[in-house]
Wavefront OBJ file of the C-alpha trace (Angstrom):
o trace
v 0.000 0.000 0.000
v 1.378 3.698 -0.748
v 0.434 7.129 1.149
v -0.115 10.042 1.077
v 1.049 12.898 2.933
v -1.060 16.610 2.385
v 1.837 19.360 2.911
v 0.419 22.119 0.617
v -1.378 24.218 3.021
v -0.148 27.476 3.812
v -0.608 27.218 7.377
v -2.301 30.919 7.997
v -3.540 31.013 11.790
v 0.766 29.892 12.369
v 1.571 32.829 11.363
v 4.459 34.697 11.889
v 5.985 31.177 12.434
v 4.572 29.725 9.010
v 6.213 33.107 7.013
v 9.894 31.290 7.519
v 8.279 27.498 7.883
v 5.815 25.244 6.250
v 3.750 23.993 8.753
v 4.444 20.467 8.413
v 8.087 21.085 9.299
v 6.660 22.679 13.077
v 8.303 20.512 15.549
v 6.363 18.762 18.261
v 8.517 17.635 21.353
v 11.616 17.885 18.757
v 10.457 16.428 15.786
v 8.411 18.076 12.531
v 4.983 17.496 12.511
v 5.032 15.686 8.791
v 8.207 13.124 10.439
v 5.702 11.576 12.943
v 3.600 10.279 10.295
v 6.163 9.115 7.872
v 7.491 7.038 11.256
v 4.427 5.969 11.844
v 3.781 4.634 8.528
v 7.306 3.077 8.270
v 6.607 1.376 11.357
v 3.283 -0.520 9.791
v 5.140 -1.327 6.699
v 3.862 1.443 4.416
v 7.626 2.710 2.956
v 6.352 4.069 -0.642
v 4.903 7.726 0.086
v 3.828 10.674 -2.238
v 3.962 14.295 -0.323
v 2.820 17.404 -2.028
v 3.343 20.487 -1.274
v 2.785 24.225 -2.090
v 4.021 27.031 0.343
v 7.638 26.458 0.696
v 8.051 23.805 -0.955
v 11.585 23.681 -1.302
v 11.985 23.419 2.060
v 10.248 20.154 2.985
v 12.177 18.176 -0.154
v 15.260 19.642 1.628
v 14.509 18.857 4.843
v 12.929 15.219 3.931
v 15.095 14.401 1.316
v 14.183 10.967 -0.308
v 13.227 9.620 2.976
v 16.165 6.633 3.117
v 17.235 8.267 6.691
v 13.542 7.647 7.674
v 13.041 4.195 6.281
v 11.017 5.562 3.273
v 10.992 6.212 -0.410
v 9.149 9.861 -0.809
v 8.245 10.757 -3.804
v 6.867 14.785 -4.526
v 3.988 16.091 -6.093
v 4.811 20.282 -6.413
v 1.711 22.257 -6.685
v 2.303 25.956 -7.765
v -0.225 27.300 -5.432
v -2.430 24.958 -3.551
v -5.278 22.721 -4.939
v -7.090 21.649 -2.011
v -7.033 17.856 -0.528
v -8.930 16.130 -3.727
v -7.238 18.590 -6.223
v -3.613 17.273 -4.769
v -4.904 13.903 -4.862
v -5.635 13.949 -8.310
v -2.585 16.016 -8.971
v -0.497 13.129 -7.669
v -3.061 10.640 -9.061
v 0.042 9.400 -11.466
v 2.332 8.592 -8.186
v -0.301 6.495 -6.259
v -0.983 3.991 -8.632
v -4.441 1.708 -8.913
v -4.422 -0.079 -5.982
v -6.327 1.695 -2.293
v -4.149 4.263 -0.601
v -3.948 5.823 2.987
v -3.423 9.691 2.945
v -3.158 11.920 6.179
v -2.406 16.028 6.783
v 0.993 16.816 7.465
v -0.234 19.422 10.354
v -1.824 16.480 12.826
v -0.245 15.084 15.711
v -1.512 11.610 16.640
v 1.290 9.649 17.580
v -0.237 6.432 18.641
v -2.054 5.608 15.205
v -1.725 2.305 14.151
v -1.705 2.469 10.007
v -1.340 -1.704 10.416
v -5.438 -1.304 10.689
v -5.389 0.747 7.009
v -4.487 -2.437 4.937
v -7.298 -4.107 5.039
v -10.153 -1.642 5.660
v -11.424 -1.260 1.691
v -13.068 -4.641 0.824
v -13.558 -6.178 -2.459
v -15.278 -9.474 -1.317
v -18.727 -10.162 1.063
v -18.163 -12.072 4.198
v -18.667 -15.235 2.119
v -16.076 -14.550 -0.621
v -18.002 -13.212 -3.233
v -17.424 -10.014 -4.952
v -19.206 -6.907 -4.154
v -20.629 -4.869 -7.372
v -18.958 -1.599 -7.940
v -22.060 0.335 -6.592
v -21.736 -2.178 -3.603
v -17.871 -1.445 -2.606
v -17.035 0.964 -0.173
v -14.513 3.813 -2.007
v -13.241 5.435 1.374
v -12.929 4.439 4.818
v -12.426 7.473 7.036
v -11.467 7.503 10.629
v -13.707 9.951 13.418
v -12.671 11.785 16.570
v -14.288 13.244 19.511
v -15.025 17.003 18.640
v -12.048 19.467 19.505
v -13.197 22.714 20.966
v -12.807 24.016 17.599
v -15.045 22.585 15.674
v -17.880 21.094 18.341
v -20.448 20.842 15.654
v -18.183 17.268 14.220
v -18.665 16.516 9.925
v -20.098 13.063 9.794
v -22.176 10.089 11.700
v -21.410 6.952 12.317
v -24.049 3.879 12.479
v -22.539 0.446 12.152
v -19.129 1.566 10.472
v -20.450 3.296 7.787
v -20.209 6.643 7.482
v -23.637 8.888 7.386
v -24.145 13.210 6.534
v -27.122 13.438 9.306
v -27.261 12.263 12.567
v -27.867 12.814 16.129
v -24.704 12.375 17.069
v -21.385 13.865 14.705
v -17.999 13.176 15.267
v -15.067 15.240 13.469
v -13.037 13.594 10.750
v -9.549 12.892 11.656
v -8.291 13.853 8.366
v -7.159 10.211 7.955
v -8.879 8.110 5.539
v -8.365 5.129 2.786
v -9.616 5.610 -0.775
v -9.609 3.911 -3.842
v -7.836 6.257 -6.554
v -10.666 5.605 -8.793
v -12.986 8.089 -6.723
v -11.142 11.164 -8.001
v -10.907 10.052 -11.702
v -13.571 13.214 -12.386
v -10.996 15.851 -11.329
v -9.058 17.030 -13.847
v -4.802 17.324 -12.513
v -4.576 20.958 -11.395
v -8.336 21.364 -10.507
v -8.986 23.060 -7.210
v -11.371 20.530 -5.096
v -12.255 19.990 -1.639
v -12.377 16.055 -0.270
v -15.189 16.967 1.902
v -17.874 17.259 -0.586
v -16.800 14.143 -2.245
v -17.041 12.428 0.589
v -20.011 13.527 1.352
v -22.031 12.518 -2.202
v -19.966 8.997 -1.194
v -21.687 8.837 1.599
v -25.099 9.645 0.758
v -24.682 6.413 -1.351
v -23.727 4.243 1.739
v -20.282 3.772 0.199
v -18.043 5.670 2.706
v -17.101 3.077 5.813
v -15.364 4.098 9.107
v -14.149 4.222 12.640
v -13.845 6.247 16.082
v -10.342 6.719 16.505
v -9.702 7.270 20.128
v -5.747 7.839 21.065
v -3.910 11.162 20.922
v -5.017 13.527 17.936
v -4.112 17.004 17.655
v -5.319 19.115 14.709
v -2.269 21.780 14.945
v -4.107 24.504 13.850
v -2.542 27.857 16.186
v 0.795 28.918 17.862
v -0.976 28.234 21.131
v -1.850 24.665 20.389
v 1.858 24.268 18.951
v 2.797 26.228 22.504
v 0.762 23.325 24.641
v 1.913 20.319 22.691
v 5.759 21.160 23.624
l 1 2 3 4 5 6 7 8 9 10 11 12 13 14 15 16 17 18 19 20 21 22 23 24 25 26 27 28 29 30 31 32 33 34 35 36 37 38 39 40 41 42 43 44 45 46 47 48 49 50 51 52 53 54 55 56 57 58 59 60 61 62 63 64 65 66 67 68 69 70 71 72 73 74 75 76 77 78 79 80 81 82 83 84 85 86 87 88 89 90 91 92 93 94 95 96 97 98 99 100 101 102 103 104 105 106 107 108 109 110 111 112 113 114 115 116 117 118 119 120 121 122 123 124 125 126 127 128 129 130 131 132 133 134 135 136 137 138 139 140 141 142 143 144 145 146 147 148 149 150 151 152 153 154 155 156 157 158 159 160 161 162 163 164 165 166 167 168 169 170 171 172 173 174 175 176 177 178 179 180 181 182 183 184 185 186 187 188 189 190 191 192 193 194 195 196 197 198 199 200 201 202 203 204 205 206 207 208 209 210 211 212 213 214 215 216 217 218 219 220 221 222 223 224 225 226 227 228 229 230
């Protein structure tokens, strides 16, 4: 399985800090932001991973280099100003291959996520081993946190593992999800487009699946969050 690592954003609400310094490259307790999840994903096996990146660019292909020190093999997908999460996707669509893919933001801090659980999350087959029609198949599996302060309204429900837009009860999405590359095939490379709305006609189809993830997350989002976390 490859990755994906979302390093375009400009990182406003860090400012001054994010003038000097993509965001991803913030350190957290002495390590950048974007080098926790590139560990993390080592450590589950997943060595083969496309970053893109925007703001500064130059900067995180310096500072990453082609991952060997980390255990990895990065490969870059340079955006000249920066196309949103399903714009970079399809940007990159060329590096990721056919096969189902695990992407996360560079800018969140959850330590103790196990990507060992992405592998096997996107299934082709019924529990008796026969295969599911295309209209059938779940395209993304997304995983859901408790509401930060920040956003206490959450994005999406949960019943049963699969993902709902209305419910009583909405959890926030962790910005950590599976897909199947096919799902952004209608975006031309170099489109602008937001993953949220996609998502979101997915799921009003009953073909987004998911899970409560409940460890350490931190959406790094202000100095004083950056301030706490150290």
């Amino acid at each position: 399985m490859k990755a994906m690592i979302f390093a375009a954003g400009r990182g406003e609400r860090m400012r001054p800090l994010t003038d000097e310094c993509p965001k991803p490259l913030l350190k957290v307790r002495g390590r950048p932001l974007i080098v926790w999840q590139i560990l993390s994903l080592v450590r589950a096996g997943i060595t083969d991973i496309v970053i893109n990146h925007a703001h500064l660019g130059h900067m995180i292909e310096e500072a990453l280099g082609d991952g060997s020190k980390y255990g990895a093999q990065l490969q870059y997908s340079p955006e000249g100003t920066a196309l949103e999460t399903a714009g970079g996707i399809a940007k990159a669509r060329h590096l990721l291959g056919e096969e189902p893919f695990v992407a996360v933001s560079g800018d969140i801090y959850c330590p103790h996520f196990d990507y060992e659980q992405v592998k096997s999350v996107l299934e082709d087959e019924d529990p008796w081993g026969n295969p599911l029609a295309l209209d059938k198949r779940d395209v993304a599996w997304i995983w859901l946190v408790r509401n930060p302060p920040f956003h206490p309204v959450g994005d999406f429900a949960l019943n049963n593992f699969s993902i709902a837009n209305e419910g009583e009860q909405k959890l926030t999405f962790a910005n950590i999800g599976v897909y199947r590359p096919q799902m952004f095939d209608a975006i031309t490379p170099g489109e602008h487009a937001k993953l949220g709305p996609l998502l979101r006609e997915y799921a009003a189809r009953g073909q987004v699946g998911g899970d409560v993830y409940r460890g350490d997350w931190h959406n790094v989002g202000t100095i004083d969050q950056l301030q706490a976390l150290n």
